[in-house]
Backbone as CSV, one residue per row, in Angstrom:
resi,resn,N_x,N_y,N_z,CA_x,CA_y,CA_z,C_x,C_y,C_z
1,UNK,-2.560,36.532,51.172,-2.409,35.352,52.026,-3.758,34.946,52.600
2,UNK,-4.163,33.586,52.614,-5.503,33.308,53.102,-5.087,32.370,54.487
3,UNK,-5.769,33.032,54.898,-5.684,32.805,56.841,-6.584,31.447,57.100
4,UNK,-6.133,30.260,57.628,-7.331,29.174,57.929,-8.054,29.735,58.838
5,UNK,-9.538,29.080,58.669,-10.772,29.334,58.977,-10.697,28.546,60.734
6,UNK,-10.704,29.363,61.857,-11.095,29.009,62.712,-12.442,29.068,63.531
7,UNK,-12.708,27.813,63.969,-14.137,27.961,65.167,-14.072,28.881,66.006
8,UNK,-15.158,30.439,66.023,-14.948,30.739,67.526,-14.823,30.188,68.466
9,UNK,-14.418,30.703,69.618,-14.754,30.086,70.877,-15.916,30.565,71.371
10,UNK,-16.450,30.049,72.279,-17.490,30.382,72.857,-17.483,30.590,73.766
11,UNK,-17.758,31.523,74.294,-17.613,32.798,75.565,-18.825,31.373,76.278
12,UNK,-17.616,31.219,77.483,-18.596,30.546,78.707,-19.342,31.317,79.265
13,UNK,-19.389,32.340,79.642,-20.467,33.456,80.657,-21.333,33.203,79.520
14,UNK,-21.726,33.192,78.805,-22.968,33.666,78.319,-23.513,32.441,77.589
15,UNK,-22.588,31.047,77.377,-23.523,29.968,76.684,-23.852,28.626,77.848
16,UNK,-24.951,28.228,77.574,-24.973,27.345,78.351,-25.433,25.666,77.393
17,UNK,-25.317,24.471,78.459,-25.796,23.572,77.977,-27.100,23.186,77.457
18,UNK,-28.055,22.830,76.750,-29.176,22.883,76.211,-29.891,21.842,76.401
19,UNK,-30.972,21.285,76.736,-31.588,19.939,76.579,-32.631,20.097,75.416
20,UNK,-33.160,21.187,75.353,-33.803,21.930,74.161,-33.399,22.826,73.169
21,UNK,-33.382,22.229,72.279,-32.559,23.653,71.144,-33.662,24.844,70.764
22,UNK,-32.883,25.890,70.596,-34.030,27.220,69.942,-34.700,26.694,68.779
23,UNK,-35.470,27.019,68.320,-36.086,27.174,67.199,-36.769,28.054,66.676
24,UNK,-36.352,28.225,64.896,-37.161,29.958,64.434,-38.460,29.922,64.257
25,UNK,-38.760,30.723,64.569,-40.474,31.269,64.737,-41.102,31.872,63.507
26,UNK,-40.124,32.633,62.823,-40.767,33.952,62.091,-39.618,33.578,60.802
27,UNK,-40.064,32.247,59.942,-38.970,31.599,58.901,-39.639,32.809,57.553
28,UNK,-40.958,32.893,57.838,-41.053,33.558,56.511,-40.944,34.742,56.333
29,UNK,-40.836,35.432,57.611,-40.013,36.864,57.449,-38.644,37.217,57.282
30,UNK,-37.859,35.920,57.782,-36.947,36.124,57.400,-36.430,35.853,55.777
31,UNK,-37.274,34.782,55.487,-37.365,34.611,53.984,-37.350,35.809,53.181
32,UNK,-38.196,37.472,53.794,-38.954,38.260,53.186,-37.226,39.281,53.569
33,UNK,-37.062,39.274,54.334,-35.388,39.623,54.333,-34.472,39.499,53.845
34,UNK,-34.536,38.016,53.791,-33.106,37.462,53.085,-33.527,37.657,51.099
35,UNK,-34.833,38.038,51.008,-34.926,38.523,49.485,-34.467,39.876,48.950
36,UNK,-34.649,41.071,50.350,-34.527,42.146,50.447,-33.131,42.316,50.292
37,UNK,-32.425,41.855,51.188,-30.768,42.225,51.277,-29.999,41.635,50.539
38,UNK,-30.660,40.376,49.618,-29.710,39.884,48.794,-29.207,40.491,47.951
39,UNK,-27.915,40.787,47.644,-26.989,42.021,46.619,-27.919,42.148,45.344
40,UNK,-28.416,42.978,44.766,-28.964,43.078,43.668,-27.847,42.357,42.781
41,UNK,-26.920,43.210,42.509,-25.834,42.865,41.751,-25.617,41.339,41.643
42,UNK,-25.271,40.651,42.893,-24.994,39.330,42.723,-26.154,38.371,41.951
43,UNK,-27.244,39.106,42.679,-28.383,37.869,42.315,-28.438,37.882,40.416
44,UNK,-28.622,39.405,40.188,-28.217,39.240,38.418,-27.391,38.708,38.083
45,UNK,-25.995,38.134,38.407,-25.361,37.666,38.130,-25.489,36.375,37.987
46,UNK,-26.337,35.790,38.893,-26.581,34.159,39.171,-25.592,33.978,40.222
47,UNK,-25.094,34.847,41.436,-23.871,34.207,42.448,-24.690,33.996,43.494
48,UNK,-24.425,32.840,44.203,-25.053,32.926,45.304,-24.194,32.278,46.388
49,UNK,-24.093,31.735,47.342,-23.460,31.316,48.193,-23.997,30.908,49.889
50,UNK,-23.182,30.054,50.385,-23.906,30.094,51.948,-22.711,30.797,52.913
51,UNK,-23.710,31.185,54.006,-22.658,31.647,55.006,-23.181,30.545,56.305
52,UNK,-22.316,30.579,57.043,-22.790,29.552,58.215,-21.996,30.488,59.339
53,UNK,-23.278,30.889,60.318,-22.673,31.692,61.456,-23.540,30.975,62.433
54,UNK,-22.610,31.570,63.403,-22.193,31.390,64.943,-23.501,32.338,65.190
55,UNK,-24.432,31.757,65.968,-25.069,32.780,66.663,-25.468,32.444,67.949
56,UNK,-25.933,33.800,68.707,-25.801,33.401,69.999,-27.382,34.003,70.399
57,UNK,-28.192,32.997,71.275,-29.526,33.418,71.241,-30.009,33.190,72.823
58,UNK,-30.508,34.147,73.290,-30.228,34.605,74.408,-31.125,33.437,75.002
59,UNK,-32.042,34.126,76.259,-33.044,32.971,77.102,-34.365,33.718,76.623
60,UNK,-34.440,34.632,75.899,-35.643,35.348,74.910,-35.823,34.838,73.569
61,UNK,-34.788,34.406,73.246,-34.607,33.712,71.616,-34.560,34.906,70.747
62,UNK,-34.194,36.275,70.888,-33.184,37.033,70.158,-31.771,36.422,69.817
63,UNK,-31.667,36.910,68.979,-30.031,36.926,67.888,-29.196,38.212,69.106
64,UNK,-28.423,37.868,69.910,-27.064,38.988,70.512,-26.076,39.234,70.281
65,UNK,-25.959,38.261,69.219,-24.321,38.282,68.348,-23.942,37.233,67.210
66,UNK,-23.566,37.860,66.423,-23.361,36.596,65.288,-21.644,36.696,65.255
67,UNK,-20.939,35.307,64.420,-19.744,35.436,64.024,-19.862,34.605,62.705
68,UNK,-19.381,35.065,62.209,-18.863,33.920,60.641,-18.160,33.283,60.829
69,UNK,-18.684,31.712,60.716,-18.037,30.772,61.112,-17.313,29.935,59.407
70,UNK,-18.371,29.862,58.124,-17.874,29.712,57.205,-18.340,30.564,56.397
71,UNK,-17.655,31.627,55.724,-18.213,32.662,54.505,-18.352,31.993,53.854
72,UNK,-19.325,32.669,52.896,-19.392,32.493,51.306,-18.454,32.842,50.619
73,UNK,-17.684,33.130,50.729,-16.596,33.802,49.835,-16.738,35.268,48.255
74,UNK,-18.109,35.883,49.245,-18.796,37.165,48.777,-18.785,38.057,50.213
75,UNK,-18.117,38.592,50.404,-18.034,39.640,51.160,-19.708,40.364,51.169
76,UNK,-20.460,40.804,50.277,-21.579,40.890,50.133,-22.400,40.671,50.955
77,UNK,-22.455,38.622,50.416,-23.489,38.035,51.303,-23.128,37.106,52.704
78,UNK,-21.891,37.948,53.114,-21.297,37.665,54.475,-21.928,38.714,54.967
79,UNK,-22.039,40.397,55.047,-22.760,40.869,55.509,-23.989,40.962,55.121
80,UNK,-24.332,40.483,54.821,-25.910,40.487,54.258,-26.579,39.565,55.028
81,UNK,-25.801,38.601,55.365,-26.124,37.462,56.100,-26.226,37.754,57.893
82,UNK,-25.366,38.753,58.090,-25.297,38.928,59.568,-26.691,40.050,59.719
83,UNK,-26.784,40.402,58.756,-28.407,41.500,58.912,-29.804,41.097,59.310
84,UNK,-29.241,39.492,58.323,-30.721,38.595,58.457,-30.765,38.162,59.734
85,UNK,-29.444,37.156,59.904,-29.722,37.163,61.101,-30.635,37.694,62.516
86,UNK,-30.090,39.480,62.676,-30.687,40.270,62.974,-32.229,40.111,63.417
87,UNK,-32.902,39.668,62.301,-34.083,39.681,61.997,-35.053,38.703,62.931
88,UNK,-33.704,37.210,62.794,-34.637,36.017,63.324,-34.778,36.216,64.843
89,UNK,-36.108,35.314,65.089,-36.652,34.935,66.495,-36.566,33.531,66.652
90,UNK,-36.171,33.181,67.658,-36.504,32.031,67.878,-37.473,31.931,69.245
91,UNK,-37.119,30.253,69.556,-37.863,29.944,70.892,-36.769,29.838,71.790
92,UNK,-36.464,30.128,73.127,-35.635,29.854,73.582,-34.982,28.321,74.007
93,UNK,-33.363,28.360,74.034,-33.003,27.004,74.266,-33.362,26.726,75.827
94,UNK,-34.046,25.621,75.975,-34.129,25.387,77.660,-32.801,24.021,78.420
95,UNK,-32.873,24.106,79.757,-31.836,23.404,79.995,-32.823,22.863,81.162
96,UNK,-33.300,21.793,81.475,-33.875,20.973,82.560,-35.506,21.966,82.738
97,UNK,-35.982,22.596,81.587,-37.330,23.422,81.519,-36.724,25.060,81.854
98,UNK,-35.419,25.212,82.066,-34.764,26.793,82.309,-34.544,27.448,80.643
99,UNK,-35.005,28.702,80.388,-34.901,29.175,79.244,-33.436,29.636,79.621
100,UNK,-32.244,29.523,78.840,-30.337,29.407,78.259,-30.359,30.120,77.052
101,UNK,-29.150,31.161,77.351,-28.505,31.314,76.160,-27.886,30.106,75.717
102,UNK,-27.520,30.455,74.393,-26.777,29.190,73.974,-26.171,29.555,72.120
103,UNK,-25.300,29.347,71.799,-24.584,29.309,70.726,-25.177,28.473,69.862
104,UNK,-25.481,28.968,68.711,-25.933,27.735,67.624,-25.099,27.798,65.899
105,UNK,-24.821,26.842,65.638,-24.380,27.142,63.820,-25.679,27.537,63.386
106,UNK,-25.436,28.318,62.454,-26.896,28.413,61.388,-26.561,28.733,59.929
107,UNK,-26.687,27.407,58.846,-26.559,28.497,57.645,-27.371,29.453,57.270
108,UNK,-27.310,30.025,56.574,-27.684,31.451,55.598,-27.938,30.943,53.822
109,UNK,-28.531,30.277,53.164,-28.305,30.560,52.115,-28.826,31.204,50.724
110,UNK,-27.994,31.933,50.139,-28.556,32.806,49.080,-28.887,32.344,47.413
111,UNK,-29.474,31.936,47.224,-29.620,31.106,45.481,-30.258,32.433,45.031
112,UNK,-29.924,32.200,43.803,-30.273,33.056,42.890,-31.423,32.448,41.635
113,UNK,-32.462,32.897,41.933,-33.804,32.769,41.065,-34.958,32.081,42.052
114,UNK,-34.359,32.518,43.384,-35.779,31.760,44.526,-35.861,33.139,45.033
């Protein structure tokens, strides 16, 4: 049975409104990640897929929690994807010049032969 895909919610204590969005800092390390963890297996195969998660990035612009908001439909590079995550930095989101947590979508995606 396949369960519809719901939006988390978003925990009010910990997200706030943004006037500034985060932004990643360190794209080509994560690049150097997302080459690392990509499934061996899949990538020979030619499978690739996106994941689009929920992440939540503090008033430091660390990653504190991810959710899968749309899998790839590879179990694989659903966790593979929450690892990278892991990885990224951003800048923090500000709200009137105040550094905010704040919830963001982010895809993930994995091609095969990049």
């Amino acid at each position: 049975p396949h369960r519809p895909l719901r939006r988390p919610r978003r925990p009010r204590r910990h997200s706030s409104e943004s006037d500034v969005p985060p932004a990643l800092t360190n794209a080509e390390e994560v690049l150097d990640v997302l080459q690392q963890l990509y499934p061996e297996s899949l990538k020979r195969e030619g499978t690739g897929g996106t994941v689009v998660l929920w992440m939540q990035v503090d008033e430091e612009g660390s990653v504190t929690e991810t959710r899968i908001q749309s899998p790839s439909g590879h179990e694989a590079l659903d966790v593979a994807a929450r690892e990278i995550a892991a990885a990224m930095r951003f800048t923090p989101a500000e709200n009137k010049g105040t550094p905010v947590s704040v919830w963001i979508a982010q895809p993930i995606e994995f091609r095969p032969g990049n």
